[in-house]
C-alpha positions in Angstrom: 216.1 126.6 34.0 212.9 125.9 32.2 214.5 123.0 30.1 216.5 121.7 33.3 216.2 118.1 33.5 217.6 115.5 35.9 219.0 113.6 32.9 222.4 114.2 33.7 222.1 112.8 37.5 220.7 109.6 35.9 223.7 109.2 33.5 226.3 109.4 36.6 224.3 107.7 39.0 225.4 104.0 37.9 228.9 105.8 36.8 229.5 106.7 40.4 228.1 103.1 41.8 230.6 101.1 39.2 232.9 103.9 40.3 232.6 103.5 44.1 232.8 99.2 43.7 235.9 99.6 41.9 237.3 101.6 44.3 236.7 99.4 47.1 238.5 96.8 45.9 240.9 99.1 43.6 242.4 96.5 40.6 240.6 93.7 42.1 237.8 93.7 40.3 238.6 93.3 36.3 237.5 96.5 34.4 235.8 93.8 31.8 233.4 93.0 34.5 232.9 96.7 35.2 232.1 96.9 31.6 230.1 94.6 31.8 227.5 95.2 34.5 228.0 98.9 33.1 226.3 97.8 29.3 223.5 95.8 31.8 222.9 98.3 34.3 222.7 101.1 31.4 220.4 99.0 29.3 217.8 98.2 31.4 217.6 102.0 32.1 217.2 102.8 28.7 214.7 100.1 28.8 212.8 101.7 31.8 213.0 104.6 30.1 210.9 103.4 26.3 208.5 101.6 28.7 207.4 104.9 30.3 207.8 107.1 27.4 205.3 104.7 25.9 203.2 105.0 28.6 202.8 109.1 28.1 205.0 109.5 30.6 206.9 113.1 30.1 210.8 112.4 30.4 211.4 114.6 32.7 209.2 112.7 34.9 211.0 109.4 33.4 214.4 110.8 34.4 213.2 111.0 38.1 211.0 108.3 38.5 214.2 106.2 37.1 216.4 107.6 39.5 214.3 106.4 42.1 214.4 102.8 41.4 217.9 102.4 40.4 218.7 104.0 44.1 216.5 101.3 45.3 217.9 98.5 43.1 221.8 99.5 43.3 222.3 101.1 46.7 219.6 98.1 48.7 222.6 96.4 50.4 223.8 99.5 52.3 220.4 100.5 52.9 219.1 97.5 54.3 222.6 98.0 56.9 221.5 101.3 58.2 217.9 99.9 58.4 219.4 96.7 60.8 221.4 99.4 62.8 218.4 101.6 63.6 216.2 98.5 64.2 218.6 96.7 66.2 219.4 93.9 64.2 216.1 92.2 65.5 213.2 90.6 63.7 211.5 94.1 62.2 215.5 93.8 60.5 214.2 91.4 58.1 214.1 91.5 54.4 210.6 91.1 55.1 209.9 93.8 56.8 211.9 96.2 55.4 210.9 95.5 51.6 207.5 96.7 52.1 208.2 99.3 53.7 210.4 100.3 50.8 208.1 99.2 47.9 205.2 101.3 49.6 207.9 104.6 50.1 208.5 104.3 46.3 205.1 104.0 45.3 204.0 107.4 47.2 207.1 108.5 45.3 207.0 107.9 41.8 202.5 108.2 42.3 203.8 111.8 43.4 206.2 112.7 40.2 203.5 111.2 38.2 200.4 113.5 39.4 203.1 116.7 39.4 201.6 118.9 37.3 205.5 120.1 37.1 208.8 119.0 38.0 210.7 122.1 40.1 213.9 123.0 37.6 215.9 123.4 41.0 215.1 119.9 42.1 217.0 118.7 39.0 219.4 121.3 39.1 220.7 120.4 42.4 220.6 116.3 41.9 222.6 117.1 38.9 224.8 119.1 40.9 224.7 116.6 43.5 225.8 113.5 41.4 228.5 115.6 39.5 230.2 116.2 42.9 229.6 112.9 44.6 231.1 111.9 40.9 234.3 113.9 41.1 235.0 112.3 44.5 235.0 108.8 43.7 237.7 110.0 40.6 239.7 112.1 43.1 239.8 108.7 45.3 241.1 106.8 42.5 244.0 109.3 42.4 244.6 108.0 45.9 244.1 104.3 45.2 246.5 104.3 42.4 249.2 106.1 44.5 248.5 103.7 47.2 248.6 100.6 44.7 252.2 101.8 43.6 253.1 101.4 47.7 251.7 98.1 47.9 250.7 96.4 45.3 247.9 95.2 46.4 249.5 93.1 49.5 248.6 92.7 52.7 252.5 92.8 54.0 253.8 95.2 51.1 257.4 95.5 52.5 260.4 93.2 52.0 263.2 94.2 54.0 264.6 90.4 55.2 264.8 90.4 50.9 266.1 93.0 50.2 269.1 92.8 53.2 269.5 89.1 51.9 272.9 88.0 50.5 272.8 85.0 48.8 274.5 82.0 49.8 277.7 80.5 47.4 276.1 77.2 48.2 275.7 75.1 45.0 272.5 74.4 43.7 273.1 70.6 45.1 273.4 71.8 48.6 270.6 73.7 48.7 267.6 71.7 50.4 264.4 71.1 48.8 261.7 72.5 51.1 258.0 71.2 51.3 255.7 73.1 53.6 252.4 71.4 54.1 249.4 73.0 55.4 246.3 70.9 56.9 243.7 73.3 56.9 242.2 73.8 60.4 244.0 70.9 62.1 245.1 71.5 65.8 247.2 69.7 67.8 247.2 67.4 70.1 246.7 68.8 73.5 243.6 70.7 72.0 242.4 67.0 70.6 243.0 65.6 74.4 241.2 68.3 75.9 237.9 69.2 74.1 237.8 65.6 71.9 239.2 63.1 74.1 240.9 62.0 71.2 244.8 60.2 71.6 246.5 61.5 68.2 249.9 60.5 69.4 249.8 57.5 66.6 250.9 60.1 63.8 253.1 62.0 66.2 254.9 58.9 67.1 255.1 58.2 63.4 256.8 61.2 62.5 259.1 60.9 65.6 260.1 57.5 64.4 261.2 59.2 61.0 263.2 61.6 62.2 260.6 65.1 62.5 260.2 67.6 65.5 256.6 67.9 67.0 256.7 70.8 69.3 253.5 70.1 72.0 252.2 73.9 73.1 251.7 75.4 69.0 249.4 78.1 68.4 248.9 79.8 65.2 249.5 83.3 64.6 246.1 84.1 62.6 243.3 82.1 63.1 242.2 82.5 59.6 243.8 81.2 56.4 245.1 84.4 54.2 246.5 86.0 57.3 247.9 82.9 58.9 249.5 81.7 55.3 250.6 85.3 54.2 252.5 85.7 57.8 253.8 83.1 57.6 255.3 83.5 54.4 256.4 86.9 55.1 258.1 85.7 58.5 256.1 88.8 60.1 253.1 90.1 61.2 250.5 91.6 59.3 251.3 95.8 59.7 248.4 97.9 61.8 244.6 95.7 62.3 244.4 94.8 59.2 244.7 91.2 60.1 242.4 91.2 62.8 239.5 91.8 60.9 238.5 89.1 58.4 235.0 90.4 57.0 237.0 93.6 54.8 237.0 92.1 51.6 240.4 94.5 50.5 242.1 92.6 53.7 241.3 89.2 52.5 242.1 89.8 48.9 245.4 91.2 50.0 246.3 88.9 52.1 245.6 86.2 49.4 247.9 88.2 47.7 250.8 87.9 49.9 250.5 84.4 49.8 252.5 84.5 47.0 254.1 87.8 46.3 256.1 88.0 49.9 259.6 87.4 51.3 260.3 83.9 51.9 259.0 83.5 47.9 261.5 86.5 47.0 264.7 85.3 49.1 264.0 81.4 47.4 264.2 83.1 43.8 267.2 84.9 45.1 268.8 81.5 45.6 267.6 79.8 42.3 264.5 77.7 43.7 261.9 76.5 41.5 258.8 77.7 43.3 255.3 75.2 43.1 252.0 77.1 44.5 250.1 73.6 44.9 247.1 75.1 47.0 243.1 76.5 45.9 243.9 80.2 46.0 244.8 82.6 43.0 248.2 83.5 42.6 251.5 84.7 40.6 253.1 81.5 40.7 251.4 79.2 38.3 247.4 77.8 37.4 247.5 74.7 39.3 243.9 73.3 38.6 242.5 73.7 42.1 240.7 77.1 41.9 240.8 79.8 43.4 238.7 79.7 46.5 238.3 83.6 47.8 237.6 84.6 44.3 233.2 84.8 44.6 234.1 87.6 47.5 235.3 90.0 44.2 232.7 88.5 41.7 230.1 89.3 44.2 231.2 92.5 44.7 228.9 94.6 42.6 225.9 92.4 42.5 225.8 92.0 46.2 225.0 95.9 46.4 221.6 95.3 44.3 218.5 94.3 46.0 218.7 91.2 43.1 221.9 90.2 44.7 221.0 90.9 48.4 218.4 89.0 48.0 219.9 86.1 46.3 222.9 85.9 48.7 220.1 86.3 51.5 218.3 82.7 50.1 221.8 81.0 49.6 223.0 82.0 53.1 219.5 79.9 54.4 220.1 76.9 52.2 223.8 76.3 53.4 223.1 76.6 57.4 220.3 74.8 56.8 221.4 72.2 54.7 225.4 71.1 53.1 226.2 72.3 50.3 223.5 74.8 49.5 221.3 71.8 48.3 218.7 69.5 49.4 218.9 67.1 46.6 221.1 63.7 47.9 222.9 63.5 44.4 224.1 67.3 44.2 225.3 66.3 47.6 227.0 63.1 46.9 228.5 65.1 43.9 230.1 68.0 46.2 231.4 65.0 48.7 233.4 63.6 45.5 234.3 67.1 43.6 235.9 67.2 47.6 237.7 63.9 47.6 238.8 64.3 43.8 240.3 68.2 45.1 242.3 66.9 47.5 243.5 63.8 45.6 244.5 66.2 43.0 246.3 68.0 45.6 248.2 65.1 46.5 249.0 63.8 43.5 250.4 67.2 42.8 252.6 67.4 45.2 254.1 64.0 44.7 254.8 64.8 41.2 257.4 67.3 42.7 259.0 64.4 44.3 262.9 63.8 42.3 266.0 62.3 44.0 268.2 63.8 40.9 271.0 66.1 42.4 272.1 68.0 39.7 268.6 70.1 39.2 267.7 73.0 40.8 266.4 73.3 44.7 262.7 73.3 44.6 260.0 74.5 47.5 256.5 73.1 47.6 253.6 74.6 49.0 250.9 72.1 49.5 247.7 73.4 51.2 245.3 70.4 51.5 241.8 71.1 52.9 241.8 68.3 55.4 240.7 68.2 57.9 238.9 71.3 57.1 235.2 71.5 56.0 232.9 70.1 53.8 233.8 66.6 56.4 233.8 63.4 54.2 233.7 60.7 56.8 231.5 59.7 59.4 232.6 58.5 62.6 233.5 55.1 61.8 235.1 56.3 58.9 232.6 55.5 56.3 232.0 58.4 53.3 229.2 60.6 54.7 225.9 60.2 52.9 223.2 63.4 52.8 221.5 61.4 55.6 224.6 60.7 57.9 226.0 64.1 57.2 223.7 66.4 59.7 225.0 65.6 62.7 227.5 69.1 63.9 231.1 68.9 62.5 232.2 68.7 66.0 231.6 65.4 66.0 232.1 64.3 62.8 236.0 66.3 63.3 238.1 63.1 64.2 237.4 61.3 61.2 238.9 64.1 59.1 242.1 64.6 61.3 242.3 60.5 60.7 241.9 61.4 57.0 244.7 64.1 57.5 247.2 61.5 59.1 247.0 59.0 56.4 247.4 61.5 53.5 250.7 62.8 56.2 252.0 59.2 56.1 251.5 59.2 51.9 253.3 62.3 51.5 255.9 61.9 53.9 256.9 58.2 53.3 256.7 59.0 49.5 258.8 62.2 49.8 261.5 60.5 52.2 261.6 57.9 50.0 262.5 58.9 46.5 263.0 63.0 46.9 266.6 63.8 47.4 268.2 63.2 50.8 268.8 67.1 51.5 264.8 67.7 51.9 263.0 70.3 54.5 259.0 69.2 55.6 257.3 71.6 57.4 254.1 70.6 57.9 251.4 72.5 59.7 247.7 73.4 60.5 247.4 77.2 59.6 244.7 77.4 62.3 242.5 74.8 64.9 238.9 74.1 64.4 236.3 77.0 64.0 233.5 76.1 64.7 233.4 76.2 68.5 230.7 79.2 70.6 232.4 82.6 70.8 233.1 81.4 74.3 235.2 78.9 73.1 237.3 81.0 70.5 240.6 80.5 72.0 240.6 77.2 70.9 240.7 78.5 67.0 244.5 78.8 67.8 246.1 75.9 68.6 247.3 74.4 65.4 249.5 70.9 64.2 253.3 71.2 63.6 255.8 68.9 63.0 259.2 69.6 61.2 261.7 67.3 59.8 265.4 68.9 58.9 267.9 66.5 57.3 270.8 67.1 59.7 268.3 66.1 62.7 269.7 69.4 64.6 266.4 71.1 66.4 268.3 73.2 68.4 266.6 76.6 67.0 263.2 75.0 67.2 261.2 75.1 70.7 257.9 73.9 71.9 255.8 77.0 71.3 257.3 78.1 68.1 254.4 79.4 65.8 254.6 79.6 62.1 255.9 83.3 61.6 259.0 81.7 62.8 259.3 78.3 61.2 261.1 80.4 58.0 263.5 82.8 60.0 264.5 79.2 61.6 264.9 77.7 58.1 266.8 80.5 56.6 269.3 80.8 60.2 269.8 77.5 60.2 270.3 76.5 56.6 271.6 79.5 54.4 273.7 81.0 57.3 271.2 83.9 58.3 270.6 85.6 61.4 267.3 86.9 61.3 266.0 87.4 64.6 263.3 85.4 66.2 259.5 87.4 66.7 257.5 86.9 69.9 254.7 84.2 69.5 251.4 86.3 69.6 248.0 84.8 68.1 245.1 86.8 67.1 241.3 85.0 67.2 239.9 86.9 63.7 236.9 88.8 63.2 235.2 87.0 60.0 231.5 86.4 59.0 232.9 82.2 57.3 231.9 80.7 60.2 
């Protein structure tokens, strides 16, 4: 007992908190970056520890007083949480307040281990203990998150029974329509632009009449929030247990991105012999399309948003983007993030035409082309002039009808170049997968109403009807045009829970 340290508790204290991150978002997080923050984490504590063995400092002390601070420094996120539940969330909730308060806690602390004349052997006895236990649970839970992995794979809708029940058709590849399903991110539709804008969008809606397309008038999404919304729709059901009414559990979101493109509409098209395109800004098994992967910082932020550096960094970057666009005060950065915009979606678009082929003897093809119009950062003003950093404070609520304008012509570029030179036999879904979210809590209902229009090349609408919502629109495709009968699902919407807006 006399040569008892704490050393061992200081070895598995960052083993457990790499340990415990990976486990929350189990094969989510690349074990090279656990590495990596590992070899940082472990060599500023040996760096702590040559500091204060230079300073006389005995190592048992060392051992403690480093424990200490890396409790501060790795476990500050979830102790500044408790700290805003017992204070209410109110002004003593601050960083401000509560960092004092913690520096001066640790300095009684470590002043105390420091004027010990000796370090109790059962103090160290039982934080090794402690941390060997607390240890041994995160690798029993890893146990359960690999069984649980082999389940689901990491999806947000794991099972495939429309897939697996699905017999293919004996069509011939030159039957088979070519299916494009757009998505306008956050566009409603009309009734909601009459109603809270006083805006008369029936010019594109006439448009798309005039070409042949279906626009249903009372269409509300299933999700209001993009994974969910996409993944359901995809996987032509809804998303099992609450999972997808809370939007601010990173596992949810990360799954649900996921099922975007691991789900059953993806596995019945291979079935068939499609040739699938993933033309949208999310990570996925389909292909690297250039556009990014947009839910991606929640993962790379896991780990550092834990530390007190992180916290705090995420803390001054929150500020800078509700106070100004962009996270950025200077007028070029912002001019620079308006074009990095505009060049995204042109990308996009030119993308998706470059699917566009009117030879018959290739194999079908489906296109998913998300375009983040009219969704935010908002490029035009008003009058329809690119916003400037001085034109571009005024709340997106007003500055919202310029982008669905936006979204109409890029609708009439697609469309007119797709029913122009793509095959005859073509499918063009085209939707919002949710409304505009930035109204008051009061006015969250109106997250739901979302755009549809749908254009089938034998003109029959019969299976379509006015409030269809997109959990449908592919048991309608598959009914109608590969001779399934996969029943139709109620229309339900859910207003997420998320902390994006």
């Amino acid at each position: 007992m006399k040569n008892s340290s704490a050393l061992p508790a200081l070895i598995l204290l960052p083993l457990f908190f790499l340990l415990h991150n990976y486990n929350e978002l189990f094969r989510f997080i690349p074990l090279p970056e656990i590495i990596y923050f590992g070899l940082i984490i472990y060599g500023l504590t040996g760096s702590c520890f040559v500091i204060l063995k230079m300073a006389g400092i005995p190592n048992n002390k060392i051992f403690l007083i480093l424990i200490t601070i890396a409790c501060f420094l790795l476990f500050f996120s979830p102790i500044h949480e408790a700290y805003r539940k017992i204070t209410f969330d109110t002004r003593l909730s601050s960083y401000w307040v509560l960092l004092p308060i913690l520096f001066f806690l640790i300095f009684l602390v470590e002043r105390k281990i420091v004027l010990a004349r000796s370090i109790d052997p059962k103090l160290n006895s039982f934080l090794n203990l402690a941390m060997f236990c607390i240890v041994l649970f995160e690798c029993t839970s890893s146990f359960g998150k690999i069984k649980q992995y082999r389940q689901d794979h990491n999806l947000i809708y794991p099972g495939k029974s429309l897939f697996q029940e699905y017999i293919p058709s004996q069509m011939p590849d030159s039957s088979k329509p070519d299916i494009y399903f757009f998505v306008f991110d956050e566009y409603t539709n009309n009734n909601a632009l009459k109603v809270r804008w006083g805006f008369d969008n029936n010019s594109i809606t006439s448009w798309l009449d005039s070409n042949g397309f279906y626009i249903p008038s009372n269409t509300r999404c299933n999700y209001s929030f993009t994974v969910f919304s996409i993944s359901s729709a995809f996987n032509m059901n809804y998303i099992p247990g609450n999972a997808g009414k809370d939007g601010t559990v990173v596992e949810n979101i990360m799954k649900g991105n996921n099922s975007m493109s691991d789900n059953e509409t993806f596995s019945i098209l291979k079935k068939e012999g499609y040739k699938i395109r993933f033309i949208a800004p999310f990570r996925n098994s389909i292909e690297e399309n250039g556009l990014g992967h947009f839910f991606d910082y929640l993962v790379d932020g896991q780990i550092p948003g834990q530390t007190l550096p992180g916290s705090l960094s995420s803390s001054i970057l929150s500020s800078l983007r509700n106070s100004r666009p962009f996270y950025n005060k200077d007028s070029v950065a912002f001019d620079e993030k308006m074009q990095e915009k505009f060049e995204s979606v042109q990308h996009t678009i030119r993308e998706i035409e470059a699917t566009v082929d009117s030879s018959k003897n290739r194999p079908p093809h489906f296109v998913y082309g998300h375009i983040l119009v009219p969704h935010t950062p908002h490029l035009y003003d008003t009058n329809g002039k690119f916003l400037t950093y001085t034109t571009s404070q005024k709340p997106l609520y007003h500055t919202y009808i310029a982008q669905v304008k936006w979204a109409n012509l890029i609708i009439r570029e697609i469309v007119g170049e797709l029913k122009i030179h793509n095959k005859k036999n073509t499918i063009i879904l085209i939707e919002g997968d949710h409304g505009f979210r930035r109204f008051p809590d009061s006015l969250s209902r109106w997250e739901l109403p979302n755009f549809y229009a749908a254009y089938f090349p034998d003109g029959d609408y019969s299976m379509l009807y006015d409030s269809i919502s997109p959990v449908n629109s592919f048991r309608v495709v598959f009914d109608h045009f590969f001779g399934q009968h996969f029943p139709l699902l109620r229309d339900s919407s859910t207003v997420v829970k998320d902390y994006f807006y």
